[in-house]
NUKOLKE-675258 format. One record per atom (N, C-alpha, C): x, y, z. Coordinates in steps of 0.001 Angstrom, whole numbers, padded with zeros to 6 digits, always signed. Layout:
N
XYZ;...
This chain:
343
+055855+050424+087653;+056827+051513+087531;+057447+051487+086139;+057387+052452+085600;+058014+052934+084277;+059211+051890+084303;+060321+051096+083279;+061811+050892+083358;+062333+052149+082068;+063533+051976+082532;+064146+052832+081983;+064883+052652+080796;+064886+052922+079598;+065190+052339+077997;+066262+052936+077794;+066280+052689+076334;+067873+053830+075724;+066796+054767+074901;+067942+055946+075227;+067561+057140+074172;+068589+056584+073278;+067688+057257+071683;+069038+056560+070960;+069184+058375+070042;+070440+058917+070215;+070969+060305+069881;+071278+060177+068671;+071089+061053+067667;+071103+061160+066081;+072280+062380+066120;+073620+062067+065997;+074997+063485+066038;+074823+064003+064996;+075132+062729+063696;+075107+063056+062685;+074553+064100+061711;+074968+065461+061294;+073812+066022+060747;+073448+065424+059124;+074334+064649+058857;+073498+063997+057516;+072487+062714+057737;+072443+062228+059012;+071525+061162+059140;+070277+061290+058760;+069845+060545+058130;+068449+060527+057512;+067631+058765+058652;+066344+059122+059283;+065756+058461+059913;+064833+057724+058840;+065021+056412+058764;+063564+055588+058183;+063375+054108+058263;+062137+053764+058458;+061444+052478+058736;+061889+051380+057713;+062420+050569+058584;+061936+049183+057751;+061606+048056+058702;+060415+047755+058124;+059143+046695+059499;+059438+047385+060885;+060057+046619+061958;+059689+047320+063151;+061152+047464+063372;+062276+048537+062836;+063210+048622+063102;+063168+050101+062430;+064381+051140+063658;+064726+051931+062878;+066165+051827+062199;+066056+052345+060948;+067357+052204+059782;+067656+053804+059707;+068972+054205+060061;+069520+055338+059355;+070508+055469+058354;+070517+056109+057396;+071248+056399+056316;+071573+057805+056352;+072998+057476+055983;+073799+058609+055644;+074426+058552+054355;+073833+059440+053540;+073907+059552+051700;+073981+058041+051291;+072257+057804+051839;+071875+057100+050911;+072342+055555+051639;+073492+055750+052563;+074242+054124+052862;+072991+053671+053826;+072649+052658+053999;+072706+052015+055524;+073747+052331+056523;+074177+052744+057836;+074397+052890+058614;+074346+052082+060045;+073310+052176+060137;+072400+051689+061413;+071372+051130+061264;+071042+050237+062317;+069562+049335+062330;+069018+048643+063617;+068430+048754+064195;+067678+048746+065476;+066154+048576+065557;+065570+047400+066064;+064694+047304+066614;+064094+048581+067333;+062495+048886+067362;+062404+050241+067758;+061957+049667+069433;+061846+048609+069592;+061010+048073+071267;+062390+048518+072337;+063554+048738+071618;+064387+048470+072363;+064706+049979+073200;+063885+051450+072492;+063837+052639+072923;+062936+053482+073746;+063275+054202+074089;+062290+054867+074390;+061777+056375+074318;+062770+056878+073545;+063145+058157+072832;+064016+057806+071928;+063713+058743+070820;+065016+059390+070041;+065412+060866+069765;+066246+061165+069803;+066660+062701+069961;+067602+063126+068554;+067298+063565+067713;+068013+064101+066820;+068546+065643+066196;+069705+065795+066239;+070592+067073+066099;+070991+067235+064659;+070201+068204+063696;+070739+068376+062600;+069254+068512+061296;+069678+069034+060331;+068162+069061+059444;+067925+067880+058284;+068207+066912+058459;+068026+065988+057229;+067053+065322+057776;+066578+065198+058556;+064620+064536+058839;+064867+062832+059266;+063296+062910+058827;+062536+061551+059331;+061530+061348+058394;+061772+059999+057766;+060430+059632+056804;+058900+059489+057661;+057739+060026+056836;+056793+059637+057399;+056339+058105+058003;+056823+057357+057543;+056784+056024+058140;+057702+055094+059320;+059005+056572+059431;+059414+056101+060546;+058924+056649+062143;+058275+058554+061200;+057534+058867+062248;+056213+058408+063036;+055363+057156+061799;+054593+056511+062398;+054997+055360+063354;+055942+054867+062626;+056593+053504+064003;+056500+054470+065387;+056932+055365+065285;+057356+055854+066966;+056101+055960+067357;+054981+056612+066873;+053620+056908+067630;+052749+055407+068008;+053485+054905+066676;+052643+053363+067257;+053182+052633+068603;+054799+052954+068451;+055404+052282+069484;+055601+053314+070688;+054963+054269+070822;+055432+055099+072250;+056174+055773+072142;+056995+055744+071138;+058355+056263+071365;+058575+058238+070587;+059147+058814+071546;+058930+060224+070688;+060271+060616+070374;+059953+061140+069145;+061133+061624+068550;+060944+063225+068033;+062047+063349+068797;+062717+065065+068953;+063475+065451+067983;+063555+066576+067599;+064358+067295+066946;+064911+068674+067592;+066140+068653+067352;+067140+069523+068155;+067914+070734+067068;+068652+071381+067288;+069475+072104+066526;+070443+072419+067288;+071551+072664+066450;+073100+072295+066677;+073321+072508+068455;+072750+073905+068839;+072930+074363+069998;+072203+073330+071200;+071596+072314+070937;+070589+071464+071864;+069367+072181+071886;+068534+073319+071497;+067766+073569+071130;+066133+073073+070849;+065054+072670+071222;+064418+072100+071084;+063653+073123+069379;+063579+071880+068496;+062770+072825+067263;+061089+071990+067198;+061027+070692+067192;+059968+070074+066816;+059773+068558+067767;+058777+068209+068336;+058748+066839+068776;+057106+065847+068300;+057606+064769+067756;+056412+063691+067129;+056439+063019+068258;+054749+062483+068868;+054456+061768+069592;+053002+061281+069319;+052770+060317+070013;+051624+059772+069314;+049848+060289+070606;+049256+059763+070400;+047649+060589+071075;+047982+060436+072121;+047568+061631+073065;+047291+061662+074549;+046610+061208+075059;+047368+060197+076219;+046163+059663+076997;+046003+059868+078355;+045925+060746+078402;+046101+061213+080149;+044728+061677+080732;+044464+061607+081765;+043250+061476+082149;+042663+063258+082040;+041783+063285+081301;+040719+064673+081376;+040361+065248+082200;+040426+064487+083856;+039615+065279+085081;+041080+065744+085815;+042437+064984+085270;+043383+065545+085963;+044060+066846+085148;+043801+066641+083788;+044564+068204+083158;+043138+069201+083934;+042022+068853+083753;+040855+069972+084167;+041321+070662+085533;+041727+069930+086463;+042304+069710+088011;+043332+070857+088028;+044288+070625+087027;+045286+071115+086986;+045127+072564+086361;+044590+072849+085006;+044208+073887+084683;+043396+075320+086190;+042471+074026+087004;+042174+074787+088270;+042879+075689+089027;+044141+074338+089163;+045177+074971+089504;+046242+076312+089598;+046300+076114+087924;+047565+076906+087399;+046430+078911+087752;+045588+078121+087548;+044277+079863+087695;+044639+080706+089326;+044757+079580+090102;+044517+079435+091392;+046183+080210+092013;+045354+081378+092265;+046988+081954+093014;+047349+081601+094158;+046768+081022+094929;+047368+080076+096286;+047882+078797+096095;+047602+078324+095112;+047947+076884+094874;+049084+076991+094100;+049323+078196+093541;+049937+078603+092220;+051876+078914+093365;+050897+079483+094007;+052469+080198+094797;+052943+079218+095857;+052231+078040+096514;+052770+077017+097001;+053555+075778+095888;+052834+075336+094791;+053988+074730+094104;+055164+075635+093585;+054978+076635+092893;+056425+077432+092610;+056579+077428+093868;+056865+078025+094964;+057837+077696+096212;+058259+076814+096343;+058108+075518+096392;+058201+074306+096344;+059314+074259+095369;+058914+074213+093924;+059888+073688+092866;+061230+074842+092987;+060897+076235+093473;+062375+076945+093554;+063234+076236+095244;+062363+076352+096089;+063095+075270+097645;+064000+074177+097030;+063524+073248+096563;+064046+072221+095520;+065344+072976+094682;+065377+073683+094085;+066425+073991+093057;+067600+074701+094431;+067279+075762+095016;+068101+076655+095912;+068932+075145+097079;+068164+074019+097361;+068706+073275+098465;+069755+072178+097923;+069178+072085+096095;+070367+071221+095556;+071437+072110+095217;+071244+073490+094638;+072682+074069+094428;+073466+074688+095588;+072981+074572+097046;+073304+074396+097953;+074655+073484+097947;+073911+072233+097836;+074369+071073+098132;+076110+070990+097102;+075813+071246+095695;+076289+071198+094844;+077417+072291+095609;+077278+073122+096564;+078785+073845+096750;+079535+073934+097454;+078268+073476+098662;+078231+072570+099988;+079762+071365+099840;+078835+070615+098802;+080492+069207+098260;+081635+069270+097933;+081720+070916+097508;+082829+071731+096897;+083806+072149+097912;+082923+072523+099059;+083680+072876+100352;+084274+071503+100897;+083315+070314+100659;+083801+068987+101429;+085034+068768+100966;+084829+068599+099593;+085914+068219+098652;+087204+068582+098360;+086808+070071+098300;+088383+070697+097858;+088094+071657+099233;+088859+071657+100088;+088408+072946+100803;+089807+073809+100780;+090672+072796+100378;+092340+073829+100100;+092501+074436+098877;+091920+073757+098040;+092211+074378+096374;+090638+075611+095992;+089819+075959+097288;+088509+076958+097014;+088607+077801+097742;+087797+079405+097915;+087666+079936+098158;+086647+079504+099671;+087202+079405+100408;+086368+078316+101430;+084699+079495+101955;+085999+080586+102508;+084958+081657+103048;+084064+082605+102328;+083947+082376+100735;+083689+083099+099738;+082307+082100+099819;+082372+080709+099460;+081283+079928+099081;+080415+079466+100765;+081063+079661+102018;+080209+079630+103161;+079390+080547+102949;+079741+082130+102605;+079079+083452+102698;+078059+082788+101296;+078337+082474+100477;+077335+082373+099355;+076280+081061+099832;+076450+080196+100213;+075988+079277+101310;+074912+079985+102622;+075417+080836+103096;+074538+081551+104110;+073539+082434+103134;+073845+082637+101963;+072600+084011+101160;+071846+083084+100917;+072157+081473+100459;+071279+080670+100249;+070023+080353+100975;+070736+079944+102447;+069589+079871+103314;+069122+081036+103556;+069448+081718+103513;+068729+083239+103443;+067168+083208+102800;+067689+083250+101345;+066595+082650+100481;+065804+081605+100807;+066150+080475+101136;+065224+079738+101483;+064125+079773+102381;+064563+081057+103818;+063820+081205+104722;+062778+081942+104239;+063160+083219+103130;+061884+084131+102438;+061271+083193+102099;+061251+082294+100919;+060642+081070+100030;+059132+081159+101010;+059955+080486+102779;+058735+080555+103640;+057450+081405+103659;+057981+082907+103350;+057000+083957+103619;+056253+084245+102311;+056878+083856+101306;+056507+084365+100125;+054575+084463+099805;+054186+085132+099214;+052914+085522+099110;+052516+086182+097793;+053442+086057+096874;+053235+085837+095433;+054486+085459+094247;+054198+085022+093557;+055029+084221+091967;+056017+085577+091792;+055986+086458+092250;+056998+087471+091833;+057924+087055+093376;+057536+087203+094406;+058112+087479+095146;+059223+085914+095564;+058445+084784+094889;+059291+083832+094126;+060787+084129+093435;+059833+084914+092345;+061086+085178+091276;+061847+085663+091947;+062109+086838+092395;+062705+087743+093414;+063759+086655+094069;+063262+086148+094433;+064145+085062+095354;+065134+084121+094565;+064306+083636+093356;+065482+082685+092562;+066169+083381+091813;+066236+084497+091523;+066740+085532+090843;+068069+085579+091780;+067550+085911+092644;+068832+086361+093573;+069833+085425+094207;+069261+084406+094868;+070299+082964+094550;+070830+082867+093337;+070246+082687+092466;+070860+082310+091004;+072200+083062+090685;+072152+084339+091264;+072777+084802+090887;+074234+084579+091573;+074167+084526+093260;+075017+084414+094110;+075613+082836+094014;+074656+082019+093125;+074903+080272+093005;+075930+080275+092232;+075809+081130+090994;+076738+081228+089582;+078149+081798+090162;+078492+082493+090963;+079638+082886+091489;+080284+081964+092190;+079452+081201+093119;+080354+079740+093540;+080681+079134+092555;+080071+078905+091984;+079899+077650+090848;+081134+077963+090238;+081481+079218+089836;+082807+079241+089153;+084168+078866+090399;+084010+079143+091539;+084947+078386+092503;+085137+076400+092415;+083933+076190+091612;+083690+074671+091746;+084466+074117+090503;+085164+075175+089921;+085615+074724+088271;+087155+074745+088794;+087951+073526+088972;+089212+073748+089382;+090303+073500+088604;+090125+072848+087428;+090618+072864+086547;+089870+073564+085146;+091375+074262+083840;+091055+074910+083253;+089820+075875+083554;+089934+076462+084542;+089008+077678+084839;+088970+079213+083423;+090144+079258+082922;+090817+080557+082149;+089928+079847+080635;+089340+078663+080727;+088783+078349+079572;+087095+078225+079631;+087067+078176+080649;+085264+077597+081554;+084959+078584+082293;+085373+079874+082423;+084556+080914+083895;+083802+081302+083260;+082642+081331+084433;+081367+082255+083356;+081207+083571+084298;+080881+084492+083263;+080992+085890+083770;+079425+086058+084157;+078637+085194+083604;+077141+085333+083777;+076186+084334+083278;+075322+083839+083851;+074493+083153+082619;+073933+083571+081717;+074186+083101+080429;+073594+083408+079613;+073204+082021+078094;+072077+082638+077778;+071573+081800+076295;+071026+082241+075374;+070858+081444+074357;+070305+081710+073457;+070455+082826+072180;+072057+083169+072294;+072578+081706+072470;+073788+081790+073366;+074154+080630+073875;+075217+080843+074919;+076954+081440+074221;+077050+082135+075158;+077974+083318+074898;+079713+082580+075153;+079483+081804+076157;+080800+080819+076920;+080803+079717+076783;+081810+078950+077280;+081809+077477+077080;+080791+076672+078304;+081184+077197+079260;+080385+076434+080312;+079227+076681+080111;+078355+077757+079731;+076791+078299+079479;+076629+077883+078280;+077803+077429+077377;+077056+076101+076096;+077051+075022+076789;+077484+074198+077521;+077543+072735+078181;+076018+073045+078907;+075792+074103+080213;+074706+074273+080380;+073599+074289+079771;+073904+074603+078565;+072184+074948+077951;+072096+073574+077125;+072920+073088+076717;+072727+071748+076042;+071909+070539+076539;+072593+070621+078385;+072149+069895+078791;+070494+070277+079594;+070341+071337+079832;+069356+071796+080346;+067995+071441+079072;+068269+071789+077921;+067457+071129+076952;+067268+070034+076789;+068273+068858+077409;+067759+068055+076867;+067326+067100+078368;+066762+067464+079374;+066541+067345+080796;+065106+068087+080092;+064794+069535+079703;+063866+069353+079533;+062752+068550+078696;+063270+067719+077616;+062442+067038+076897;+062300+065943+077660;+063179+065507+078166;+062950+064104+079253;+061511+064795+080254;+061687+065863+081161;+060366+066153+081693;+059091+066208+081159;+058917+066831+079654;+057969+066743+078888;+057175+065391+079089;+058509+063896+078199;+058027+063032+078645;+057552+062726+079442;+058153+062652+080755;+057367+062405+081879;+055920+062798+082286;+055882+063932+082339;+054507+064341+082579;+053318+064458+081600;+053497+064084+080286;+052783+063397+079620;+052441+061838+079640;+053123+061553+080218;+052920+059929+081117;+052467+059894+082003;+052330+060915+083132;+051268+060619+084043;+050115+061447+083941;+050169+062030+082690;+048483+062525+081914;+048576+064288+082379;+049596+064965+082885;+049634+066054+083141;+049859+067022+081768;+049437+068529+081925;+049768+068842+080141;+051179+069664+080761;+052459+068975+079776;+053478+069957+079973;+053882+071399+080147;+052506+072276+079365;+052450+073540+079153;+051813+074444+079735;+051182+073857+080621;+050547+074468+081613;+051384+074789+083301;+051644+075408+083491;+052931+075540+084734;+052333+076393+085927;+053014+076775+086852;+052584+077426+087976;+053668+078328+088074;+054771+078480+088147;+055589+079238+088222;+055946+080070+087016;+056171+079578+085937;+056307+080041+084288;+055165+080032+083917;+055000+080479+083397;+052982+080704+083457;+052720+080751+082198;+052164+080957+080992;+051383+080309+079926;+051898+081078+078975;+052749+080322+077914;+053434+080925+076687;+053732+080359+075267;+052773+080417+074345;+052695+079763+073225;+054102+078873+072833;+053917+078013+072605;+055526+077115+072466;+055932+076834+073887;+055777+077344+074753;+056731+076820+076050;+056017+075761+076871;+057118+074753+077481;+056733+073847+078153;+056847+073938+079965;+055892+074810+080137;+055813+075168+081549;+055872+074839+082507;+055140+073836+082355;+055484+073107+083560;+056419+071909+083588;+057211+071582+082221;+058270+071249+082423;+059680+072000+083093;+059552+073355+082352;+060389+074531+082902;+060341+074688+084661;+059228+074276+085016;+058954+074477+086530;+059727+073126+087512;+059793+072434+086452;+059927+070514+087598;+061224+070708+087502;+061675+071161+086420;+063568+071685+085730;+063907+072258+086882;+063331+073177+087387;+063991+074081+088507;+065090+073049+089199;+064242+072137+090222;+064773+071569+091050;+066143+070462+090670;+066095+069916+089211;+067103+069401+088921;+067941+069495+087840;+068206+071283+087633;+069355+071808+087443;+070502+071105+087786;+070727+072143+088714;+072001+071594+090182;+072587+070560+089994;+071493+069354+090113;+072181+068006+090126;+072203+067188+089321;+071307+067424+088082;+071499+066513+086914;+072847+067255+086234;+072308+068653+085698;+073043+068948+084767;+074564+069735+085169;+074441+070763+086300;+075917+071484+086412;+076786+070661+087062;+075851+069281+087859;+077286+068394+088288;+077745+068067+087258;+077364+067483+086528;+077962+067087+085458;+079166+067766+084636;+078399+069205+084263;+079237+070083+083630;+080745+070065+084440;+080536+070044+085526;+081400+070614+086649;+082749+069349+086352;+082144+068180+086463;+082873+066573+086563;+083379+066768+084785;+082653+066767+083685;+083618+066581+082936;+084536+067853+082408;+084215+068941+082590;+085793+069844+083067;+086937+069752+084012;+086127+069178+085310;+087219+068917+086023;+088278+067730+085769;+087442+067010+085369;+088669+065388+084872;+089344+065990+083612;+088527+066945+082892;+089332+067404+081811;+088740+066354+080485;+087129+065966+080409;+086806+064934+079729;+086347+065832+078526;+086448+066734+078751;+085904+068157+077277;+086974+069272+077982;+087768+069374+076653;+088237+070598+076602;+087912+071836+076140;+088918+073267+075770;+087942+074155+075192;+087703+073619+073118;+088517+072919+072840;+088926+072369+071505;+087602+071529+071011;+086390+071118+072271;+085445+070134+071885;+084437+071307+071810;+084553+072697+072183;+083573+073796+071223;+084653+074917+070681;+083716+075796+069596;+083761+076488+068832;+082810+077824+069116;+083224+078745+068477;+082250+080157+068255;+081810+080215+066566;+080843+080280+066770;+080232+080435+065399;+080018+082091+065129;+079808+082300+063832;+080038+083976+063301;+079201+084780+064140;+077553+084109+064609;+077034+084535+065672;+077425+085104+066536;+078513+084704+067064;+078953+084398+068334;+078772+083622+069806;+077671+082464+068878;+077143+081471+069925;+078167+080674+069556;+078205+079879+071037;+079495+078598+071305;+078540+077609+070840;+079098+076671+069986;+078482+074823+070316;+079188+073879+070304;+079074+072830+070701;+079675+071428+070708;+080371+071730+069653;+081461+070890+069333;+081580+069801+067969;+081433+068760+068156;+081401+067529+067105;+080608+066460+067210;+081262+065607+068194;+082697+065863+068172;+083300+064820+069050;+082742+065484+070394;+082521+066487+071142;+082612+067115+072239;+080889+066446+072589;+080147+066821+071510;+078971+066303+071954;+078362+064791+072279;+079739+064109+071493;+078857+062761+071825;+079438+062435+073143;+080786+063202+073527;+081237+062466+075364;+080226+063330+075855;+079279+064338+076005;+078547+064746+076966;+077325+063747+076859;+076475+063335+075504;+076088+062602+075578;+075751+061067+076197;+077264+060800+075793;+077775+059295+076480;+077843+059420+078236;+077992+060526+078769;+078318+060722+080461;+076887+060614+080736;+076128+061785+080249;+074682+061582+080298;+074022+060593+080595;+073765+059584+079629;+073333+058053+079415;+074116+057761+080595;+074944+057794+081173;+075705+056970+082195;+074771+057757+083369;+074870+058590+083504;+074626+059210+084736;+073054+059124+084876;+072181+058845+083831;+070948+058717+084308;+070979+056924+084866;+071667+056102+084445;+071825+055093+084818;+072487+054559+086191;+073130+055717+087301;+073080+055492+088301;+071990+055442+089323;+072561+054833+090543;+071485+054235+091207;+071441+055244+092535;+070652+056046+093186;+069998+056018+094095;+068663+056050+095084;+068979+056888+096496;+067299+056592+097267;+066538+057770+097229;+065527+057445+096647;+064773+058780+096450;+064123+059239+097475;+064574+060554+098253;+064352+061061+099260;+063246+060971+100343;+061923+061194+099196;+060728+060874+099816;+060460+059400+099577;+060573+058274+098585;+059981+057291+098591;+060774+055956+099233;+061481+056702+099091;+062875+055647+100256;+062850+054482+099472;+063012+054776+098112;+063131+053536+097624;+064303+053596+096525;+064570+052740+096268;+065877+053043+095264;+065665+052874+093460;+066376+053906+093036;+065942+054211+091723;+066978+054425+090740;+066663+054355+089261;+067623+054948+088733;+067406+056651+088200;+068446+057425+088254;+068681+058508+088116;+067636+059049+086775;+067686+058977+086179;+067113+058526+084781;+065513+058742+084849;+065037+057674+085898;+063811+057783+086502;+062974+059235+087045;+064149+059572+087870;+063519+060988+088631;+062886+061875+087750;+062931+062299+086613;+061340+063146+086366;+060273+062587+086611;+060407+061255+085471;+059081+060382+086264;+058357+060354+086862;+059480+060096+088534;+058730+059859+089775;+057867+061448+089982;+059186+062279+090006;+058687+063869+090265;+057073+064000+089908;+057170+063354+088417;+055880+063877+087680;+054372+063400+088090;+054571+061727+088574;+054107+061095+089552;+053073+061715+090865;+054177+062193+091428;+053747+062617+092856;+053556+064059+092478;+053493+064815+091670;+052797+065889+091757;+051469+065892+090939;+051428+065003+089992;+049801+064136+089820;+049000+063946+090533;+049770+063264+091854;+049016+062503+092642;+048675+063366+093667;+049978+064869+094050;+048943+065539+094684;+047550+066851+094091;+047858+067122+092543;+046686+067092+091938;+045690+067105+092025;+045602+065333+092308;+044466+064378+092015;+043780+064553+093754;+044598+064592+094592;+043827+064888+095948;+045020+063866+096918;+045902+062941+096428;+045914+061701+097100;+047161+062068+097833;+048199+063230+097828;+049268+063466+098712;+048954+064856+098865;+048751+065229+100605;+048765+066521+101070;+049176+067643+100360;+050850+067633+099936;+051756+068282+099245;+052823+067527+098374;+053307+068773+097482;+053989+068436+096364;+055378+068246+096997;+056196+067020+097651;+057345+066949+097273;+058841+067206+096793;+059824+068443+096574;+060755+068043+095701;+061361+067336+096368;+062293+066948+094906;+063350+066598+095106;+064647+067192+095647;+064983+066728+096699;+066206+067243+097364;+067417+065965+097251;+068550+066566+097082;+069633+065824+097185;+070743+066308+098092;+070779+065627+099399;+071747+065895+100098;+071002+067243+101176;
């Protein structure tokens, strides 16, 4: 089983990345800064345009390790990794797949079931939790459209009639979700989702983190030899990582908007840790980004039981496994694909 390393996050936008022997060294104008052994990672993620020497980008390919490049917004712009080694008869398998409109419309069902039963859950806890300070009968009724949805999911009989469905939760999810914000709400309500760039504060915390959940999936399923870009639900788009976008579905909900949700509510980011740029896209500032960062790293480092394998894991892990068992049913060796459900 995979263990689980440090990502090591580059805030800085003057950091400059480079090798010396098997350590990475960053400099900022020119200083030393930092210095780290590279065995000790397993990603690096960097925010800002001052680069990476060619020789530090070779340490990472030699050592496994991939290094990302981001822009201010969490943004994915560029990622170095070293040769693929994933098995040829399982991307071929898979390519079968993604062609294959029956196979095509049982995993997307699957990965949207997964997303609709955790943001369920996610409002479901909201009711446990606060049921005096929420709209109790507002988020049951949004709770009942859910299972609603879930029961079509059953009937569904094509990738639209999918969409159709997560479309329409999504939409009725985002209206609880603002009941789930109980503190500073007048600074965090979102009127809608939106990106790209995000328009609000909470739909910048969202998209930050949703980017960077998706490069973790990338990883993953380039580790168990699957091609990221090939998807079943998001279907084939120069630059896009599809079938990372597809495994994302299911852990939205619970990686990333709990989160969002927990450090507004403790009040661990205020509206003062973003800004509007002339754009009119919101982003971090540096202080704002490194506590989402720092919660992050924490929160993939909790421990629980993973639904189907009944075994206990760290948080951190779950693309992984995800990526794992939908390999493996692929490959022939599990009936069906799995999600992940929480709660």
């Amino acid at each position: 089983m995979k263990h689980l390393l440090n990502t090591l996050y580059i805030t800085n936008p003057q950091s400059y990345l480079t090798r010396d022997g098997e350590n990475i060294v960053i400099k900022i104008d020119g200083e030393e800064s930092f210095r780290r052994p590279i065995h000790i990672f397993e990603e690096i993620i960097t925010f800002g345009y001052m680069g990476a020497s060619p020789a530090l980008m070779h340490l990472c390919t030699e050592a496994g390790v991939s290094l990302c490049f981001m822009n201010e917004y969490g943004k994915f712009l560029a990622r170095v990794s070293g040769n693929t080694t994933g098995n040829v008869l399982l991307r071929r398998e898979q390519y079968r797949w993604a062609d294959d409109r029956e196979k095509s419309v049982s995993l997307a069902a699957g990965f949207i079931t997964g997303k609709i039963v955790n943001c369920r859950t996610v409002l479901k806890r909201c009711m446990r939790d606060h049921a005096e300070h929420v709209d109790y009968y507002l988020l049951d009724e949004i709770v009942d459209r859910l299972n609603e949805g879930l029961s079509r999911l059953k009937k569904a009989k094509s990738l639209d009639d999918i969409r159709g469905v997560e479309g329409e939760a999504a939409k009725y999810y985002f209206q609880g979700l603002n009941e789930a914000i109980l503190h500073q709400k007048e600074d965090f309500y979102i009127l809608q989702r939106n990106r790209r760039p995000p328009l609000d504060n909470f739909n910048a915390l969202l998209s930050f983190l949703y980017n960077l959940l998706a490069q973790n999936i990338v990883s993953a399923l380039e580790g168990v030899g699957l091609d990221p870009y090939v998807g079943f639900l998001h279907r084939d788009r120069p630059g896009r990582a599809s079938l990372a976008l597809d495994i994302m579905e299911e852990f939205r909900p619970f990686l990333a908007d709990r989160l969002v949700l927990s450090l507004v509510n403790r009040k661990q980011l205020t509206k003062d840790d973003l800004f509007c740029k002339e754009s009119g896209g919101i982003i971090l500032t540096d202080e704002g980004r490194k506590t989402v960062l720092t919660n992050w790293q924490n929160r993939k480092q909790d421990i629980l039981t993973h639904p189907f394998l009944a075994e206990k894991t760290a948080i951190g892990l779950l693309p992984h496994i995800q990526a794992m068992l939908l390999a493996r049913h692929i490959r022939g060796d599990l009936d069906g694909y799995p999600p992940f459900f929480n709660g």
